[in-house]
C-alpha positions as CSV (number, residue, x, y, z in Angstrom):
1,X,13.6,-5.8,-26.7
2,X,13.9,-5.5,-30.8
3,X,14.1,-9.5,-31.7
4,X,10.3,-9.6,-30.2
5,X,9.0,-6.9,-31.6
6,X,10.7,-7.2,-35.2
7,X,9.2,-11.3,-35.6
8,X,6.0,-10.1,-34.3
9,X,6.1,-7.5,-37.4
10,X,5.8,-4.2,-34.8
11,X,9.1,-2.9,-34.9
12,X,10.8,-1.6,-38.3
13,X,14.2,-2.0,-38.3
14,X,14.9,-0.3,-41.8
15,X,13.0,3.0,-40.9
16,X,15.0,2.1,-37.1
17,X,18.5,2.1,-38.8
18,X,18.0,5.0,-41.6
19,X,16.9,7.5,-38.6
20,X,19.5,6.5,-36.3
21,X,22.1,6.8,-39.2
22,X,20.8,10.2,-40.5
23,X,19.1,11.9,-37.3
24,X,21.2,10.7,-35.1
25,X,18.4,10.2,-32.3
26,X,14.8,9.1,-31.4
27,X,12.5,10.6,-28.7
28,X,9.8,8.7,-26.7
29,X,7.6,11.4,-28.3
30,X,8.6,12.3,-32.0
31,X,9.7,8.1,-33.1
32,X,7.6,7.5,-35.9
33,X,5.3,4.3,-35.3
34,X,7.2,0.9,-35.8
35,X,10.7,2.5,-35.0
36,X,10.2,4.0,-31.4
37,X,11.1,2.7,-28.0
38,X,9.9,3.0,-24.2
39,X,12.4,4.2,-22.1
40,X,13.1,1.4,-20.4
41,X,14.3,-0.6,-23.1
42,X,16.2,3.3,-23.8
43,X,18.1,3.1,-20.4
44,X,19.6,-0.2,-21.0
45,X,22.0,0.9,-24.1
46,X,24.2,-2.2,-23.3
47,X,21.9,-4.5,-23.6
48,X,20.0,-2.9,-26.5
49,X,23.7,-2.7,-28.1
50,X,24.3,-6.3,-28.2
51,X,20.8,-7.4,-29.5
52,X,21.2,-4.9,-32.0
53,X,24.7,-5.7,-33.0
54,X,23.8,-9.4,-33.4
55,X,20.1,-8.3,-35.0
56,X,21.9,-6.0,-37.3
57,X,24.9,-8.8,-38.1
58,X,22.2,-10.9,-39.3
59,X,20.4,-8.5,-41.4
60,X,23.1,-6.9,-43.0
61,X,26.1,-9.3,-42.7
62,X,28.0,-6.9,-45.6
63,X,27.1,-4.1,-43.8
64,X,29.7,-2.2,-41.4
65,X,27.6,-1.3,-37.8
66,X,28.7,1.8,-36.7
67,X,25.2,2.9,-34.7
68,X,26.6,3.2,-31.1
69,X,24.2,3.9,-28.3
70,X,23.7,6.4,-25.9
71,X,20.8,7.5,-23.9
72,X,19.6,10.8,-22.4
73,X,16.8,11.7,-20.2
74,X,15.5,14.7,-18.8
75,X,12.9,16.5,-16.9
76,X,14.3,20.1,-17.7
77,X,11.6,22.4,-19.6
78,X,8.5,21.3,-18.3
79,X,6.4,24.1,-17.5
80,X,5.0,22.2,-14.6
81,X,7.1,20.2,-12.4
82,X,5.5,16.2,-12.9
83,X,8.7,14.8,-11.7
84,X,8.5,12.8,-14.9
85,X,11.5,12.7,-17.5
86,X,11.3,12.5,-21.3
87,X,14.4,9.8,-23.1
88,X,15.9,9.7,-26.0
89,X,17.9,6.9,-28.0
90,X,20.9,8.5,-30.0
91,X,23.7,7.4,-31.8
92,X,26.7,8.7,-30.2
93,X,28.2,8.3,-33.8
94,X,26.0,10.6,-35.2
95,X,25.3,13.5,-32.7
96,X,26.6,14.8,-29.0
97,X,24.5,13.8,-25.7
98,X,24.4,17.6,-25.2
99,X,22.6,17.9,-28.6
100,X,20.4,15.2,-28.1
101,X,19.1,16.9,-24.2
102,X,18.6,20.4,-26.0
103,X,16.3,18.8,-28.6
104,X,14.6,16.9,-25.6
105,X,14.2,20.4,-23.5
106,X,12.6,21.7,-26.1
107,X,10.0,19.0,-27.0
108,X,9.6,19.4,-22.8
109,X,8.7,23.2,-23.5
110,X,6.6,22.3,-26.5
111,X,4.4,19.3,-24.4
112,X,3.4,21.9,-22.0
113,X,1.6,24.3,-24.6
């Protein structure tokens, strides 16, 4: 999932780290390029935990990890019913599931202006 992406030079992990650390979250729609994820590397959080653990453990050995991951999705505030759902990557350190799906209705309401 990262370790690909990261030696290929497509995935940032600083930018990664500082937003999950300070925003708390990333959306399919509002990661900023080199830092976002599809959602179905989102919906497997254990997996994507240990990856990251070991990625971030070799990185930053001096470094205490404390980005633990959740993972919402939703289809709530679409103005037309596509069956599809929007995700987001959070850190459950940082900010509350129920936060996270309020940000995600409301990029839902937004994408169908």
């Amino acid at each position: 999932m990262i370790k690909k992406r990261i030696s290929s030079g497509e995935f940032n992990l600083d930018l990664f780290i500082n937003i999950m650390k300070h925003d708390g979250y990333i959306t399919e729609i509002d990661a900023p390029e080199g830092a976002g994820m599809c959602s179905s590397d989102m919906e497997k959080t254990h997996l994507l935990q240990e990856e990251f653990n070991s990625i971030f453990s070799f990185f930053y050995p001096n470094i205490i990890q404390d980005i633990e991951f959740g993972c919402v999705a939703t289809s709530k505030g679409f103005k037309i019913e596509s069956g599809g759902y929007s995700y987001a990557l959070y850190n459950r350190s940082i900010i509350s599931r129920e936060e996270v799906e309020k940000i995600l209705i409301k990029e839902n309401q937004l994408s169908g202006e």
